[in-house]
C-alpha positions as CSV (number, residue, x, y, z in Angstrom):
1,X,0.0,0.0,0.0
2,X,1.2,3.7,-1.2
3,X,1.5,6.4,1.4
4,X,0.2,9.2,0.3
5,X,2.1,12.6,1.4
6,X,-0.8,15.5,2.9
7,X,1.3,17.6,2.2
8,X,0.0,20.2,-0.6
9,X,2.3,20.3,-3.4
10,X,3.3,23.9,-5.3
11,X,3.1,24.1,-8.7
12,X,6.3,26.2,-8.9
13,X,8.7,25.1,-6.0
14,X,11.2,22.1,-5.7
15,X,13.1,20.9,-2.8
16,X,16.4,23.1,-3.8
17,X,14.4,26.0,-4.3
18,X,13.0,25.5,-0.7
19,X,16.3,24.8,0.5
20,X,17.7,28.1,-0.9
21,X,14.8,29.8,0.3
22,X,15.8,28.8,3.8
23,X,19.4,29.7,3.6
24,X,18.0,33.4,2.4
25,X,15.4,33.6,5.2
26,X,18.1,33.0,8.0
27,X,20.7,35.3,6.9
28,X,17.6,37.8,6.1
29,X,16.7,37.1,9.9
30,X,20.4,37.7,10.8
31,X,21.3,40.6,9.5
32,X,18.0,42.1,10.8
33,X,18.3,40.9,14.6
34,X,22.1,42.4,13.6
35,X,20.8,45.8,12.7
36,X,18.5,46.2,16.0
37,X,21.1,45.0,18.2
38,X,23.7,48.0,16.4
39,X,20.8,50.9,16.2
40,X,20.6,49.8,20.3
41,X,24.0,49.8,21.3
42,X,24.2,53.4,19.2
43,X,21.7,54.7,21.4
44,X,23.4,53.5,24.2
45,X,26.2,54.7,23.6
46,X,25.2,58.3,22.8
47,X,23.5,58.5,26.4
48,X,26.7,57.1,27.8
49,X,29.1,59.9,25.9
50,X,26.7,62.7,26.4
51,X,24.9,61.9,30.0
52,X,24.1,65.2,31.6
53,X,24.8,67.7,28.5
54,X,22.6,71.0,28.7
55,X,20.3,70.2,25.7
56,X,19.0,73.0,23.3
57,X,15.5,72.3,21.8
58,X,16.5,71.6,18.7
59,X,18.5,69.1,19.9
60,X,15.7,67.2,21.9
61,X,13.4,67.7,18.7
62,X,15.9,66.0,16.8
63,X,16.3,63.1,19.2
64,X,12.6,63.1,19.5
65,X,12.5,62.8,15.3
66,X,15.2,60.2,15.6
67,X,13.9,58.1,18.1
68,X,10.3,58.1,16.2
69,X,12.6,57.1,12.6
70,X,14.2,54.6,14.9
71,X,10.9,53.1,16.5
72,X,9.1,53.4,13.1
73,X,12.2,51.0,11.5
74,X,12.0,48.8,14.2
75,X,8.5,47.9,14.1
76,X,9.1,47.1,10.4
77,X,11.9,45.1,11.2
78,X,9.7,43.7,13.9
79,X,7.1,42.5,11.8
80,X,9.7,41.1,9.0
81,X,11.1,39.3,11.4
82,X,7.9,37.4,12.5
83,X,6.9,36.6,8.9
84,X,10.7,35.4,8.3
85,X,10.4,33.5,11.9
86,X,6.9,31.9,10.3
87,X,8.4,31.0,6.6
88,X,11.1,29.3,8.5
89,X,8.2,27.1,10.6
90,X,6.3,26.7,7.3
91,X,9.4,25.4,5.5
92,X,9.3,22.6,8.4
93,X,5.8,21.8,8.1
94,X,6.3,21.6,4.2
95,X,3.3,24.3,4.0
96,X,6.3,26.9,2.5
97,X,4.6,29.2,-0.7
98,X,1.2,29.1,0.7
99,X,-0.6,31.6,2.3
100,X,-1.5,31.5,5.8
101,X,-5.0,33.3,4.7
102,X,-6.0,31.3,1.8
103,X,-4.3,28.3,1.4
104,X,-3.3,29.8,-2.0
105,X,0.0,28.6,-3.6
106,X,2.5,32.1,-4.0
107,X,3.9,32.8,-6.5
108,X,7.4,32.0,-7.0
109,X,8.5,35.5,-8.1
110,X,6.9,37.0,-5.0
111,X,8.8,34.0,-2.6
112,X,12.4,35.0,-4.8
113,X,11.8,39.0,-4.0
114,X,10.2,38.4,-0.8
115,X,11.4,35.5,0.6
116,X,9.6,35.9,3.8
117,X,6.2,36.0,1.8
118,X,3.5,34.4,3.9
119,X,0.2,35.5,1.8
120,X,0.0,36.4,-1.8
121,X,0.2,39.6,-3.3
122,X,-3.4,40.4,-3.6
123,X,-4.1,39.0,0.3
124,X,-0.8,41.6,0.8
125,X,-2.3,45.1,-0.2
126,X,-5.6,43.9,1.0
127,X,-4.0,43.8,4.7
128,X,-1.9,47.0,3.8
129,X,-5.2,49.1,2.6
130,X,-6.7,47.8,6.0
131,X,-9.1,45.2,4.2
């Protein structure tokens, strides 16, 4: 008797492509857990060099405009890293190039720009437009 896999299978993706897919999504996840570890030990440091300066309000507007550009990054790096984190489970679970909303296979050319693609394109500006 044949054993038949549940698994869907994606018109578009083989097991190297997968594989490669993973390799990208962990560096991806890297260099971004890389970048919020740098932008903190940059503040850090500024508070540490300049501790008890007089500040001029222009200076605590510009820390207050730096500190929203920072927060504002960081919550996009926030939210790529969940998506990356939830590629990397769906590559486990063989569910990789579907979309957690539909079920819908993704398209391969979204998955190679996007790697950390977990709903297609359409399901994408849907959520963006707030629909």
């Amino acid at each position: 008797m044949t054993q038949h896999s549940t698994r869907p299978q994606h018109p578009e993706l083989d097991t190297s492509f997968i594989e490669q897919q993973r390799l990208r999504l962990q560096a991806l996840r890297d260099e971004l857990l890389g970048s919020e570890r740098r932008t903190i030990a940059a503040d850090r440091t500024h508070e540490e060099e300049h501790p008890s300066e007089a500040a001029e309000f222009e200076d605590d507007a510009q820390d207050m405009a730096r500190r929203e550009v920072d927060q504002a990054l960081h919550d996009v790096n926030d939210r790529r890293i969940r998506h990356i984190e939830r590629a990397l489970q769906k590559i486990d679970d063989g569910t990789y190039g579907f979309s957690d909303e539909s079920g819908q296979p993704i398209a391969r050319a979204r998955l190679e720009s996007t790697p950390e693609a977990i709903f297609t394109i359409e399901e994408e500006r849907k959520r963006e437009a707030g629909g």
